[in-house]
VEXPALO-322344 format. One record per residue (C-alpha): x, y, z. Coordinates in steps of 0.02 Angstrom, whole numbers, plus 50000, padded with zeros to 5 digits. Layout:
N
XYZ
...
This chain:
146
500005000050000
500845015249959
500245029750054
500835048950009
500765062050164
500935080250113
500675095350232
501235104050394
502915097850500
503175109150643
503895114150809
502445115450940
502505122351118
500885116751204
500325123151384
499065112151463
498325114151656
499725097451702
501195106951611
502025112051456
503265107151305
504315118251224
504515117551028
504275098151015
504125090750859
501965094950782
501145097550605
499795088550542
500935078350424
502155072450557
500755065050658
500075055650540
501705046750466
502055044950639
500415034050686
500245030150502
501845021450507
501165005950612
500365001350455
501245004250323
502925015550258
502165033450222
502825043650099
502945061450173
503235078550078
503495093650180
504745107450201
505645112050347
506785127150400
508725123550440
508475125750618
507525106850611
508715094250706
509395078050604
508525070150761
506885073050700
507225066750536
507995051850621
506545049650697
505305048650549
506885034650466
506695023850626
504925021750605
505325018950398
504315032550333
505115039550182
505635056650193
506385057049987
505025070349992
505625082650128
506255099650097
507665107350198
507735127350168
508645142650239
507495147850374
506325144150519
505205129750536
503425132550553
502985137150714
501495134850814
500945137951028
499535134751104
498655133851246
497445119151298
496035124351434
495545112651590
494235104451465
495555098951336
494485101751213
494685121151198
496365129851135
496835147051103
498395148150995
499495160451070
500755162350932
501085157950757
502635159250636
502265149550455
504375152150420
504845141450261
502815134450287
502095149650210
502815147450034
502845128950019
502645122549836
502485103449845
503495095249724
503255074649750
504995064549693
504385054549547
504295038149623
502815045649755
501715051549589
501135032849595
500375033149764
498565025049774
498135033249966
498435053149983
498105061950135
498265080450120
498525087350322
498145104750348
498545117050213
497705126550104
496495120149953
497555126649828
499245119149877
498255103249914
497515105149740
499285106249641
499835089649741
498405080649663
498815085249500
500425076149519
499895060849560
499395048049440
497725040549486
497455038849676
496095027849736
495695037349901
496025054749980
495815061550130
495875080550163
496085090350316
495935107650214
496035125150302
């Protein structure tokens, strides 16, 4: 099953009411290689600024998702905090920065333009609109849109 990712990787600080986390790795795209990588080797397209550790890259190797499709570039890596209220349910994001995020062009390696599953995390329609175009003839897709 060959399963294309495309979308958000981040740094996240989170407050919660039991404590924090400073700029730990987030995005919508690194979750879901993360979890999606139990079932399967994900092919994940993002771009990230050069303040992004190897270590976080050697994270998404060890759990054999295919990062052929991740950009490095000169600058900061999106950015997001929030804080989570006693419910857990409500958040109020407290800062943003979109760094390298905000002009993101997805370009998939050739060998991804096959993939039959797609899931497009959180961007916006247009962006997730020029990755379909380059792939070939995906059976499903799944968008988290903006």
């Amino acid at each position: 099953m060959s399963l294309l990712v495309v979308g958000s990787i981040a740094f996240d600080t989170i407050h919660t009411p039991h404590g924090s986390a400073e700029r730990v790795l987030g995005g919508s795209a690194s979750y879901f290689s993360v979890v999606a990588s139990h079932f399967t080797t994900p092919r994940l397209v993002g771009v990230v600024g050069s303040d992004f550790p190897q270590a976080n890259i050697d994270l998404f190797l060890s759990r054999g998702i295919d990062v052929k499709g991740l950009a490095r570039v000169e600058g900061s890596t999106f950015f997001w905090e929030g804080e989570y209220h006693r419910d857990m349910n409500t958040r109020t994001t407290k800062a943003i920065n979109l760094g390298v995020f905000e002009h993101f062009q997805p370009v998939l390696p050739e060998e991804f333009r096959d993939s039959r599953l797609v899931f497009l995390a959180n961007s916006a329609p247009e962006t997730q609109a020029r990755v379909l175009d380059q792939v070939s003839s995906p059976e499903l897709v799944v968008a988290d849109t903006m």
